[in-house]
TORVEX-864454 format. One record per residue (C-alpha): residue in three letters; x, y, z. Coordinates in steps of 0.05 Angstrom, whole numbers, padded with zeros to 5 digits. Layout:
N
@resn: ala; x: X; y: Y; z: Z
...
//
This chain:
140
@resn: unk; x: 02268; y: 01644; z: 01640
@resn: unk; x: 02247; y: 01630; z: 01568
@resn: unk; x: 02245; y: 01716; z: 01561
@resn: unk; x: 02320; y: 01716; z: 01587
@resn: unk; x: 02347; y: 01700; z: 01509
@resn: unk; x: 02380; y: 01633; z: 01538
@resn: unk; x: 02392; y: 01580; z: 01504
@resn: unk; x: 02343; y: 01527; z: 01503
@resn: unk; x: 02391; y: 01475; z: 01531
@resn: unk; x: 02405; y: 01530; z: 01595
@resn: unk; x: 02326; y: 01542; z: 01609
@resn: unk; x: 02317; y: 01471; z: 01605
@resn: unk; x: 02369; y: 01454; z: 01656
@resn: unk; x: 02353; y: 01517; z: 01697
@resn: unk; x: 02275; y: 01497; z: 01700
@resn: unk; x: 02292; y: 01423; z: 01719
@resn: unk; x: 02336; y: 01449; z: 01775
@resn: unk; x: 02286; y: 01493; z: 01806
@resn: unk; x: 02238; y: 01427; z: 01798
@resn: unk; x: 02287; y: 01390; z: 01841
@resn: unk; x: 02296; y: 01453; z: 01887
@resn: unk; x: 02224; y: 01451; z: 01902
@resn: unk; x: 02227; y: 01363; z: 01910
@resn: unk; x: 02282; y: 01376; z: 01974
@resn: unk; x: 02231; y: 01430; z: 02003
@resn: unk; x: 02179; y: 01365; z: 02015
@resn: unk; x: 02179; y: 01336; z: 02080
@resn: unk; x: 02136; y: 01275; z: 02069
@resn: unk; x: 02084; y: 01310; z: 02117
@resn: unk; x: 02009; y: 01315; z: 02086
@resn: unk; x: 02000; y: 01387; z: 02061
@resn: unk; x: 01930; y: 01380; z: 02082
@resn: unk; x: 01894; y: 01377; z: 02157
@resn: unk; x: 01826; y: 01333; z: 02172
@resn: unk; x: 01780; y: 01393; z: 02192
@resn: unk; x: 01758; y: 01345; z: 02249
@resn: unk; x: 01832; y: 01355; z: 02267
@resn: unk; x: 01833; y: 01427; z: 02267
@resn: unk; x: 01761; y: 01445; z: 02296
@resn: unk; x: 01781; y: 01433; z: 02371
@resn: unk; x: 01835; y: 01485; z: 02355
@resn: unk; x: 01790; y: 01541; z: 02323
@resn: unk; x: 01738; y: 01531; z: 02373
@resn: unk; x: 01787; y: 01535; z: 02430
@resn: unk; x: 01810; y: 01605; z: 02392
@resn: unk; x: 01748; y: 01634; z: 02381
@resn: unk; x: 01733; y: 01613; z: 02460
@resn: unk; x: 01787; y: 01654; z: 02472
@resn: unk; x: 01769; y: 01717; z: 02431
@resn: unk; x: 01700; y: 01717; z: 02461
@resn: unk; x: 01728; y: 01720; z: 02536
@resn: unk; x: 01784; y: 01768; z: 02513
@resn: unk; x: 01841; y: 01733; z: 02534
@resn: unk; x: 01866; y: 01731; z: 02460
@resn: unk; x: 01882; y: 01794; z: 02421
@resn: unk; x: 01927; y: 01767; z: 02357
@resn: unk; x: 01881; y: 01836; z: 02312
@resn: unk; x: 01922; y: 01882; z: 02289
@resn: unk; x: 01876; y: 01950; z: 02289
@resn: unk; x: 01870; y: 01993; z: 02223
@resn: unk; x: 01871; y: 02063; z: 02268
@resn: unk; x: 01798; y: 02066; z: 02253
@resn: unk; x: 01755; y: 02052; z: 02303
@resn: unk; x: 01687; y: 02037; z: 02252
@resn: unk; x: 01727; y: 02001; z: 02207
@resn: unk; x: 01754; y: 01951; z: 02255
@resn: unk; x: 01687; y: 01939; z: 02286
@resn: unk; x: 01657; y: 01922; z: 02209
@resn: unk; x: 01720; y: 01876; z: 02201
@resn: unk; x: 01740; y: 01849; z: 02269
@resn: unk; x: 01802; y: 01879; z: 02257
@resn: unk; x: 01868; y: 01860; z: 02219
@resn: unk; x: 01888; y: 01782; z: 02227
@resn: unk; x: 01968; y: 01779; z: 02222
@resn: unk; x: 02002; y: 01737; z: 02172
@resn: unk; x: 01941; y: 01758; z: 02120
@resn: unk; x: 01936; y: 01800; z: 02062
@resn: unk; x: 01887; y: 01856; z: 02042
@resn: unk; x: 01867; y: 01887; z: 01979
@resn: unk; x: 01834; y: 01965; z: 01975
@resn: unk; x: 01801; y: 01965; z: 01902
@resn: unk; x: 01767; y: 02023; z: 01881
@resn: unk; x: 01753; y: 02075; z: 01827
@resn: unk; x: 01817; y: 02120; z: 01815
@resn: unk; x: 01828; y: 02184; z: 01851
@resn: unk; x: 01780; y: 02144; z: 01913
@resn: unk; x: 01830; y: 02148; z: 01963
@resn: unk; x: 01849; y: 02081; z: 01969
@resn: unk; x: 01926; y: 02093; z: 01968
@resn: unk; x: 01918; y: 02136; z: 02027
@resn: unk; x: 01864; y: 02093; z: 02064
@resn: unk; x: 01917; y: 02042; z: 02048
@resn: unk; x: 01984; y: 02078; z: 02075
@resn: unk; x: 01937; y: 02106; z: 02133
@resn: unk; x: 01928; y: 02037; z: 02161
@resn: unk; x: 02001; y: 02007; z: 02144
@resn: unk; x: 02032; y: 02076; z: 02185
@resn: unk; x: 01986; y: 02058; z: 02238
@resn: unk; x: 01998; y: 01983; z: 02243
@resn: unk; x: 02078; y: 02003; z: 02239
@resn: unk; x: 02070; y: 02061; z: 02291
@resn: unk; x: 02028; y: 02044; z: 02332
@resn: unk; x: 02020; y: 01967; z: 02339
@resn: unk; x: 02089; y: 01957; z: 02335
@resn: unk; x: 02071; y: 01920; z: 02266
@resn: unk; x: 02100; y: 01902; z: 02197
@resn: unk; x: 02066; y: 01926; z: 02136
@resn: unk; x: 02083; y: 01934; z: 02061
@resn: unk; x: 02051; y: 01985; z: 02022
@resn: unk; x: 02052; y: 01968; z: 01938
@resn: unk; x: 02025; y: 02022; z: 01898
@resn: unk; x: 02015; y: 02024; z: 01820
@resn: unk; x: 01987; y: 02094; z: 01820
@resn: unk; x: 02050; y: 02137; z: 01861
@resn: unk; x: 02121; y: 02120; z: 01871
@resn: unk; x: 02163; y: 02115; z: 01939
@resn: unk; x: 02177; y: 02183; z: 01938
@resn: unk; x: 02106; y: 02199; z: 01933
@resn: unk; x: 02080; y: 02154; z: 01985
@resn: unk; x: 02142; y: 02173; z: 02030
@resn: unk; x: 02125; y: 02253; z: 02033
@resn: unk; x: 02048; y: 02226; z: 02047
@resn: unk; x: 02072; y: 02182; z: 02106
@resn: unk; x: 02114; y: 02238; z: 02142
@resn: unk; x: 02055; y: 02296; z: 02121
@resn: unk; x: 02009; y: 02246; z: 02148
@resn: unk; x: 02055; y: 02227; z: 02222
@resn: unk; x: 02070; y: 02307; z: 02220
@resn: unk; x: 02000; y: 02326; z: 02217
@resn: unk; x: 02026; y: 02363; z: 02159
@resn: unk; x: 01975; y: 02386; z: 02095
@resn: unk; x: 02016; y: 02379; z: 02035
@resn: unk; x: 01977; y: 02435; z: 01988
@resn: unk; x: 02008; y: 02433; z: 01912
@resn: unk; x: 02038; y: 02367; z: 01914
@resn: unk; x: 02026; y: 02320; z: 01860
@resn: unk; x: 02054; y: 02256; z: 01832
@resn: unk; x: 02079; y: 02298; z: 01779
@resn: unk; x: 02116; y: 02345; z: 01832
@resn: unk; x: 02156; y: 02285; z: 01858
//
């Protein structure tokens, strides 16, 4: 707010509202859980993932991958760093098109190296099986 070129007065009032906004969202609940109260819960769930009667994975598309990682847990988020030009934007957009596709999935794709155009041709080359020769950021 203070990079809006308010007043002082307005960023004041405008900071102590969002303090109050954030007061109503308590609930007088702990945010915090004894791990002796959560134990008999994750051992009960990692019961069930032994015996396979709980799949709550989301798969990346690739078999190896999912095997090193134990797949994709929902509700979590992942980071692909590398060197540039490494393929991690399409490693990245591979997996989200599979998760939406295929597992019937939500996933959000944020890139800082292409724009939406970009990563949209990808996507539909990719789920058309289509090579995209010639195409470049700069092309889009």
């Amino acid at each position: 707010m203070a990079g809006d070129d308010k007043p002082v007065a307005q960023i004041i009032a405008n900071a102590q509202q969002a303090m109050a906004d954030l007061r109503d969202l308590d609930d007088g609940r702990p945010d915090y859980r004894r791990m002796s109260e959560v134990a008999g819960e994750v051992v009960e769930d990692m019961q069930e993932e032994l015996d396979g009667r709980k799949v709550d994975r989301l798969s990346t598309g690739l078999p190896d991958l999912d095997q090193l990682m134990g797949g994709l847990r929902q509700k979590s988020m992942i980071v692909i760093a590398g060197r540039p030009g490494s393929g991690k934007t399409t490693l990245g957009l591979q997996i989200a098109q599979h998760i939406a596709v295929r597992d019937r999935g939500v996933a959000a794709v944020f890139s800082l190296e292409m724009g939406d155009q970009e990563l949209t041709r990808r996507s539909i080359a990719s789920l058309g099986g289509v090579d995209l020769p010639g195409w470049s950021a700069s092309n889009s």
